[in-house]
N, C-alpha and C positions, 0 to 999 in steps of 0.2 A: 165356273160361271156362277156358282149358286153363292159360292161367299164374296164375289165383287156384289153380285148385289145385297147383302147382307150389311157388307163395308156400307155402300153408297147407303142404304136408305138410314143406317144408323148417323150416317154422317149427315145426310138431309137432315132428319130427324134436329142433331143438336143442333146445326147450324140455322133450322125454324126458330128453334127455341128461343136459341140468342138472339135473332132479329124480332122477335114477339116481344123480348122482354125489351128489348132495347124503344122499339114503338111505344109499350103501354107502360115500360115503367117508367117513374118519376126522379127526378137529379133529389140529390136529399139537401135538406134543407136547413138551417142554422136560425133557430126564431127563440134566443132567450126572455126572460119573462124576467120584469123588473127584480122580483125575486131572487130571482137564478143569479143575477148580476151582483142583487147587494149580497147571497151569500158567497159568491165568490169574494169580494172585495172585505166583505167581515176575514175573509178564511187568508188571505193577501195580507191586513192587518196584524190578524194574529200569527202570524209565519207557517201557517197552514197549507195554505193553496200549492196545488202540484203546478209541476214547472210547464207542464204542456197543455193543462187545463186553460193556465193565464195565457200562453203565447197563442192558444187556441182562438180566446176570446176575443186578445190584441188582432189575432190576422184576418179573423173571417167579418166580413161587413155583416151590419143588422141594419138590414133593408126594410122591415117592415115597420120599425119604432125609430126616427127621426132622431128622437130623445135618447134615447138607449147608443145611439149612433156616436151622438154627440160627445155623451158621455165615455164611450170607447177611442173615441179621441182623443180626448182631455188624458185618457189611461195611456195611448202610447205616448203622448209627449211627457207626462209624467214618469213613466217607468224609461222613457230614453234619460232623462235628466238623473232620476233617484235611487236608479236600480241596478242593485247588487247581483254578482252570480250569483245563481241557484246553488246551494247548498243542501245535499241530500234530496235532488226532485223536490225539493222546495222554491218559491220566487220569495225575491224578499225586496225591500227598500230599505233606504237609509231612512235617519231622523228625520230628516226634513220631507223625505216622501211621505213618511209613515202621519205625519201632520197634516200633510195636504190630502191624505185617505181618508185620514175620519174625517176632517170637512167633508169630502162629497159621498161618507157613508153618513153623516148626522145632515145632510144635506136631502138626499136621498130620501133616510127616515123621515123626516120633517114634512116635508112636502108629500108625501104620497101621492103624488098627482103630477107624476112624471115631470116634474121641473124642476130641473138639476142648475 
């Protein structure tokens, strides 16, 4: 008798736990910062950027920057058009991608004031 309740209250125990965290914790969250993006896209240019970093950027929405939004759209239609397999967990583009990058990385720079 003494280890069913041993079981049970250990098993209460984690099965609290999990609903406590499940209540107070928080869904995580995807908030890149202008920054974050032009060095991604400098790192994309120079055949740098990892292949799951970009597909990362591509899939997950930026809900709280409009701009940055916009701009991640402009990025999946571009990389459906100009992009090459990943080569070594690398992304890459063709010539004509890699033209239309620095546009919206000297675009980017230029403007500081989020308007792309």
């Amino acid at each position: 008798m003494a280890e069913f309740l041993v079981v049970f209250l250990v098993t209460l125990l984690v099965v609290a736990g999990v609903a406590l965290a499940m209540v107070f914790g928080k869904a995580p969250v995807y908030r890149p910062t202008q920054e974050s993006v032009q060095t991604l896209l400098t790192q994309l240019l120079e055949g740098e950027a990892n292949e799951q970093e970009w597909q990362f950027f591509l899939d997950m929405p930026i809900r709280h920057d409009p701009d940055l939004e916009q701009l991640r759209q402009e990025c999946i239609e571009m990389y459906e058009q100009f992009g090459l397999r990943p080569r070594h967990d690398k992304a890459r583009l063709n010539e004509a991608g890699q033209i239309r990058l620095r546009h919206k990385i000297s675009k980017l720079e230029q403007s500081g004031s989020r308007t792309f």
